[in-house]
C-alpha positions as a Markdown table, in Angstrom:
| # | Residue | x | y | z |
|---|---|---|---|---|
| 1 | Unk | 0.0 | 0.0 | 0.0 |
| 2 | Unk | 0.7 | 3.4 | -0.8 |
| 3 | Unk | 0.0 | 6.8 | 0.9 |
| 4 | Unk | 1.2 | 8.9 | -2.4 |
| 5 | Unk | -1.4 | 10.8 | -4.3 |
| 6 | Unk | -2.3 | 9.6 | -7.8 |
| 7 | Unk | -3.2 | 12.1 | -10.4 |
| 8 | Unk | -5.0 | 9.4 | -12.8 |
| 9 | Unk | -5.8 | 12.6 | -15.5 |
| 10 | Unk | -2.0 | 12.8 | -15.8 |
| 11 | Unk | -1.2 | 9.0 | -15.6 |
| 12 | Unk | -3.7 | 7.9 | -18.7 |
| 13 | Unk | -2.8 | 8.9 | -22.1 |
| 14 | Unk | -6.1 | 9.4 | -23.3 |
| 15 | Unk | -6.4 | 12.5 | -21.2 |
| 16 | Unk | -4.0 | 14.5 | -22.5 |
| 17 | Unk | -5.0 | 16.2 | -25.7 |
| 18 | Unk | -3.0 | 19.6 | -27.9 |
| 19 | Unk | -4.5 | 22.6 | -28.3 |
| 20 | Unk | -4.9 | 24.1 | -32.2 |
| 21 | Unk | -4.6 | 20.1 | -33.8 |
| 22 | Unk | -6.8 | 16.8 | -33.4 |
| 23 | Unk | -5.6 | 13.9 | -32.0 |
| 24 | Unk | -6.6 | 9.9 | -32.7 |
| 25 | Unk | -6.4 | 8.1 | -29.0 |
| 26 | Unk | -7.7 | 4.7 | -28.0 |
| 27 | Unk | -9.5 | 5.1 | -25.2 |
| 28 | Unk | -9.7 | 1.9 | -22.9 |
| 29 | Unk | -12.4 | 0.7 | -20.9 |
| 30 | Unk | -13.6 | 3.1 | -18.0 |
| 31 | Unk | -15.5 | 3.1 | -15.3 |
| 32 | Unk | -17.7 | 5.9 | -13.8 |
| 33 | Unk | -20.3 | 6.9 | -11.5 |
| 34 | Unk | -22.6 | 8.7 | -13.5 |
| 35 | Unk | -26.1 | 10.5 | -13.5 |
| 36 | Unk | -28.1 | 11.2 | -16.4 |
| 37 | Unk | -30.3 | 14.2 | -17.2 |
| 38 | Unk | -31.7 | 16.6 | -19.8 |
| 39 | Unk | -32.1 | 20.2 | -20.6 |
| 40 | Unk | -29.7 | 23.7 | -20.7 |
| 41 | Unk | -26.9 | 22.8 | -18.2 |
| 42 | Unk | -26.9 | 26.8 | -17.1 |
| 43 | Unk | -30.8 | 26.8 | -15.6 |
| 44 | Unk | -31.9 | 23.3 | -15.6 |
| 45 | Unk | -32.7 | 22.7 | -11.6 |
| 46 | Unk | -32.0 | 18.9 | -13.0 |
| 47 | Unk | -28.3 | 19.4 | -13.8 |
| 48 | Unk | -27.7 | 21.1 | -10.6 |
| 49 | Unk | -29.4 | 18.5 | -8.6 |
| 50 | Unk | -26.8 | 16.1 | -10.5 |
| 51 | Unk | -24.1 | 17.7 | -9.4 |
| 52 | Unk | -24.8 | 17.9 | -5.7 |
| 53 | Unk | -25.5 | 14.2 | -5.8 |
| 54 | Unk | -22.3 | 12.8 | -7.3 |
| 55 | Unk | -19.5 | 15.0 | -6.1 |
| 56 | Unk | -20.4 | 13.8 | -2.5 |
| 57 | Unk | -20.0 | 10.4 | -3.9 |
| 58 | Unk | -16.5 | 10.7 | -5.4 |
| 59 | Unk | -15.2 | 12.5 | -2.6 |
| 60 | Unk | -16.7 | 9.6 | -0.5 |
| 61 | Unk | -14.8 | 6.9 | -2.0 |
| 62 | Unk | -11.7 | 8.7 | -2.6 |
| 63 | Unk | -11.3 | 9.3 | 1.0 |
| 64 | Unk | -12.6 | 5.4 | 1.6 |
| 65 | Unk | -9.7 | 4.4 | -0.5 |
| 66 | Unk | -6.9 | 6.3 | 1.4 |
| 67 | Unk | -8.6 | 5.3 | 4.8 |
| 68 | Unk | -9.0 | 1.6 | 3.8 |
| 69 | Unk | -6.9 | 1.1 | 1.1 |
| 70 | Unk | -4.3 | 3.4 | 1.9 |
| 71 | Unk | -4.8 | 4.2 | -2.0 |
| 72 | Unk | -4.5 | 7.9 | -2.4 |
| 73 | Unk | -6.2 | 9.9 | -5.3 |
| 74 | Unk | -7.2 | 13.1 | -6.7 |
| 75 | Unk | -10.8 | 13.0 | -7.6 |
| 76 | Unk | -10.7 | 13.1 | -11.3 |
| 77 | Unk | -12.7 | 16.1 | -13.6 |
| 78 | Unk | -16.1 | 16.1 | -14.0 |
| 79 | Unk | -17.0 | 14.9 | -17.6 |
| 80 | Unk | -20.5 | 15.2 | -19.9 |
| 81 | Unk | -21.7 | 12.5 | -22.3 |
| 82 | Unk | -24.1 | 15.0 | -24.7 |
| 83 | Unk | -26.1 | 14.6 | -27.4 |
| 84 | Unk | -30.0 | 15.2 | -29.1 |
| 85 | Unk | -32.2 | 14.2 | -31.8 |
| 86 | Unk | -30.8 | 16.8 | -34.0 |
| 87 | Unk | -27.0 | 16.9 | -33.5 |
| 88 | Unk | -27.2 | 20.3 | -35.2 |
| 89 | Unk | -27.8 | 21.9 | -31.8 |
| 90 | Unk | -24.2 | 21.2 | -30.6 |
| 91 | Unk | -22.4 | 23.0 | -33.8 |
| 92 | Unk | -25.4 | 25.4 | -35.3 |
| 93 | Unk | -27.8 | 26.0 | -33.0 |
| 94 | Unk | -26.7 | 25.5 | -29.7 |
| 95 | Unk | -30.2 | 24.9 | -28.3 |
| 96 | Unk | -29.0 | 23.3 | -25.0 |
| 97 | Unk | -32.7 | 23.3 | -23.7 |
| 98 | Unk | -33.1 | 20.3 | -26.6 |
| 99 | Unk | -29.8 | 18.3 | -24.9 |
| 100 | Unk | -29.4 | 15.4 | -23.4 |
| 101 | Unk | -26.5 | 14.4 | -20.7 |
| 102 | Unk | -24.8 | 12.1 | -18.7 |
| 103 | Unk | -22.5 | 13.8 | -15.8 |
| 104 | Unk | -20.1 | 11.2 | -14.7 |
| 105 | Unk | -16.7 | 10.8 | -12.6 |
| 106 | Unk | -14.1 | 7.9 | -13.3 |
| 107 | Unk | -13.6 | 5.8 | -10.5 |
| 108 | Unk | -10.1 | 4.2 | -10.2 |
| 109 | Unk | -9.6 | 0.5 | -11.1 |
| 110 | Unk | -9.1 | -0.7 | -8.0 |
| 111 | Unk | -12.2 | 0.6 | -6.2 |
| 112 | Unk | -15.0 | -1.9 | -6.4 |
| 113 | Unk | -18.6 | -1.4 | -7.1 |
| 114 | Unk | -19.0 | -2.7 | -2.7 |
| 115 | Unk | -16.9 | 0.6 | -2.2 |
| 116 | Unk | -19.1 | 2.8 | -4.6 |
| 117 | Unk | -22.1 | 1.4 | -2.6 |
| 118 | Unk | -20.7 | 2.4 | 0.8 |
| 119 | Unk | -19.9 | 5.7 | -0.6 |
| 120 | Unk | -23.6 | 6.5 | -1.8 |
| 121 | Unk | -24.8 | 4.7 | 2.0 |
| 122 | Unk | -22.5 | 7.2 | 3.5 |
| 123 | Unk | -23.7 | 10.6 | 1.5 |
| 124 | Unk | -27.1 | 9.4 | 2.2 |
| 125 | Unk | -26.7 | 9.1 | 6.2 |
| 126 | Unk | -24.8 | 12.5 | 6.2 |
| 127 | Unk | -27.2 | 14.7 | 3.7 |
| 128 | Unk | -29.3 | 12.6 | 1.2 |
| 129 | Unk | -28.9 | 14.8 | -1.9 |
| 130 | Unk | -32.3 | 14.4 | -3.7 |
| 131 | Unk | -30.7 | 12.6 | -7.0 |
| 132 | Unk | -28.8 | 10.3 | -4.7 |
| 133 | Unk | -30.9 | 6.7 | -5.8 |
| 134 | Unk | -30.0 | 8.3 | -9.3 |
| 135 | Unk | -26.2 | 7.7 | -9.3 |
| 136 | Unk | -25.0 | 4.4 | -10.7 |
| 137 | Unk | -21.6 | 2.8 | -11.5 |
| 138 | Unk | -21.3 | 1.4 | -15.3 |
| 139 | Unk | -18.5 | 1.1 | -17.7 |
| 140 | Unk | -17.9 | 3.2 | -20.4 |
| 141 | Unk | -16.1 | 1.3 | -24.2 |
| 142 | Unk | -15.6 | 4.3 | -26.3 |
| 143 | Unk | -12.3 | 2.7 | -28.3 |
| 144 | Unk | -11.1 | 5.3 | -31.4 |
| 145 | Unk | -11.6 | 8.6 | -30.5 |
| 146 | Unk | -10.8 | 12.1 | -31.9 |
| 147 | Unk | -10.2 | 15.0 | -29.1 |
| 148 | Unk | -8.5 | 18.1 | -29.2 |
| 149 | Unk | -7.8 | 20.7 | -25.9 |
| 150 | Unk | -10.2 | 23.7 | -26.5 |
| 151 | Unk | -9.7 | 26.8 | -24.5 |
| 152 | Unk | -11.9 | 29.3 | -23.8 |
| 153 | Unk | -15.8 | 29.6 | -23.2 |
| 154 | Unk | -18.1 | 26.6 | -23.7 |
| 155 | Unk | -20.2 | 28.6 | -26.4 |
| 156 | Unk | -17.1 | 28.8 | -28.4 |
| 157 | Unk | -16.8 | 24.7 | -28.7 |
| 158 | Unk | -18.8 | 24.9 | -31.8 |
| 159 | Unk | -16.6 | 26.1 | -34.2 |
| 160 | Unk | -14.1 | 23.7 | -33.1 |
| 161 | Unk | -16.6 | 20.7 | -32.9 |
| 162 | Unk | -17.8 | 22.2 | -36.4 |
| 163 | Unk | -13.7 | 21.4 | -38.0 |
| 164 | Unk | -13.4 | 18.2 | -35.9 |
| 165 | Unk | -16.7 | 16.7 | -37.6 |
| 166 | Unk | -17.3 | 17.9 | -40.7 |
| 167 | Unk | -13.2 | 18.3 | -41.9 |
| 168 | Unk | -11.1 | 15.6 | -39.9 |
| 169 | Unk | -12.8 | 13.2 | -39.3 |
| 170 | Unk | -14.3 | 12.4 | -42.4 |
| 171 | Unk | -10.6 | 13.6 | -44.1 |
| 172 | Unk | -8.8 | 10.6 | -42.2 |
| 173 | Unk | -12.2 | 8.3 | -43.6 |
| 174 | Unk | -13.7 | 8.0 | -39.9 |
| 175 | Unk | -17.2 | 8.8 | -38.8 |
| 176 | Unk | -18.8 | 9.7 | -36.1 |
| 177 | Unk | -19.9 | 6.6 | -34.3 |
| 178 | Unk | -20.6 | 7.5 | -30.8 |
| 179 | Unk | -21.7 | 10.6 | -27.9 |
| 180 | Unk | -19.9 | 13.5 | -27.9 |
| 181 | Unk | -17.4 | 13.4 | -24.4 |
| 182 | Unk | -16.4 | 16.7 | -22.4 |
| 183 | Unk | -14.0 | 16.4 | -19.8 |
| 184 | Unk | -14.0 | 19.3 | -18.0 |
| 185 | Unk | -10.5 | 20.3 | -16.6 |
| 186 | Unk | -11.7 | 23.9 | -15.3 |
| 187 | Unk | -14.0 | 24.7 | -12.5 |
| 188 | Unk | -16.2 | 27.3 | -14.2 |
| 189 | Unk | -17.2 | 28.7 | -10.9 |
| 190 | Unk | -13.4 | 29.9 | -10.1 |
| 191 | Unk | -12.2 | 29.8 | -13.9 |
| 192 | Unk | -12.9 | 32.6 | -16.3 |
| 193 | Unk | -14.8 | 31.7 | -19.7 |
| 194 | Unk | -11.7 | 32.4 | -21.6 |
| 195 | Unk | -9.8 | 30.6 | -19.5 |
| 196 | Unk | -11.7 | 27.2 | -19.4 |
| 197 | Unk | -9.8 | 24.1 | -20.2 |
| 198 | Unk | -12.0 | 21.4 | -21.7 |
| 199 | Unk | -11.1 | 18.3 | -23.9 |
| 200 | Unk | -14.0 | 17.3 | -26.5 |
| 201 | Unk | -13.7 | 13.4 | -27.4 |
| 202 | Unk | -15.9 | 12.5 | -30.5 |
| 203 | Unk | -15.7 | 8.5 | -30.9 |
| 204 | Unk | -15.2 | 7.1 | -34.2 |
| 205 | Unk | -14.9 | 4.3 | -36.3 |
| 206 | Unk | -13.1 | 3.7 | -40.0 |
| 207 | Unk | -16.1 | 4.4 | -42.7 |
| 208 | Unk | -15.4 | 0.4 | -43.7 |
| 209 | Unk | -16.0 | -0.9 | -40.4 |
| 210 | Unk | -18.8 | 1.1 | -38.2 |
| 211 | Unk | -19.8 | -0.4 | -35.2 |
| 212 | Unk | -21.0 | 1.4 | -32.1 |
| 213 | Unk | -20.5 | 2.1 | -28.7 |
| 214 | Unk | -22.0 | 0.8 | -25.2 |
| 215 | Unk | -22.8 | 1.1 | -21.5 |
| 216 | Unk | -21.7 | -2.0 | -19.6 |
| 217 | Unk | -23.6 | -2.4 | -16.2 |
């Protein structure tokens, strides 16, 4: 056992992304605790409601890990899994009342799904956020993947998103086969817009071979 602190956003290569060029990554498996929702991330009482129910529950188990374990971490970013009917909203219209999420934290390898349920047990004794029965552990297969490090406000993803889908991808004969990841490497609430550090991960697959993505509970 260890008491050093592991950074796992600096330790897996398919966190780390430039700025100003795409990249092709294989993404392994990952697990997360997620929560899903719907409707503009800004105002919807639904995202917020999210949030207060899952940070609790990675902080939980992080500190569960060093107490038990002796497996020290740093809670890894908050990251969205978006998408809607009409995927036009993300690069044209930006209508993020018409979205679709999933907020979700990855959860270290060696932190089982008995630790995850202690965690939510514990949150619930101490304050019993209302989304709390919401939060559930699954694994995420996303495989090829295009991301790039984008910089600056969230409204200004979509001229990036715009050259990453309709010029890249389809340049290096890949298509979009999966939902649009954020992983969000800023806290907006002490980070200026222009200052916001964000990867966007599209999954892909070569135009000769599609197949798709999926959740694994």
């Amino acid at each position: 056992m260890t008491t050093s602190k592991i950074d796992l956003k600096k330790s897996l290569d398919s966190y780390r992304a430039p700025r100003g060029t795409f990249r092709i990554v294989d993404v392994p498996p990952l697990r997360y605790i997620m929560i899903d929702g719907h409707g503009d991330p800004n105002t919807s009482p639904a995202y917020a409601s999210a949030l207060e129910a899952i940070y609790p529950v990675a902080y939980a188990m992080k500190f569960a890990s060093k107490r038990e374990l002796g497996r020290d971490y740093v809670v890894p970013p908050l990251e969205g899994l978006w998408w809607a009917e009409d995927m036009s909203t993300f690069t044209t219209h930006r209508d993020k009342s018409r979205w679709n999420w999933t907020m979700m934290i990855m959860v270290p390898d060696w932190v089982g799904s008995d630790m995850v349920n202690a965690a939510v047990n514990q949150v619930k004794k101490k304050s019993s956020p209302a989304r709390l029965g919401d939060v559930r552990l699954a694994e995420l297969s996303e495989g090829l993947c295009v991301q790039t490090l984008h910089i600056g406000s969230f409204d200004d993803e979509s001229a990036v998103l715009e050259q990453m889908h309709h010029n890249f991808i389809p340049d290096n004969a890949l298509q979009l086969s999966g939902t649009h990841h954020e992983i969000y490497f800023s806290d907006p609430r002490k980070t200026g817009p222009e200052k916001l550090r964000t990867l966007l991960r599209q999954p892909v697959t070569p135009i000769e071979a599609a197949t798709s993505v999926s959740f694994e509970e």
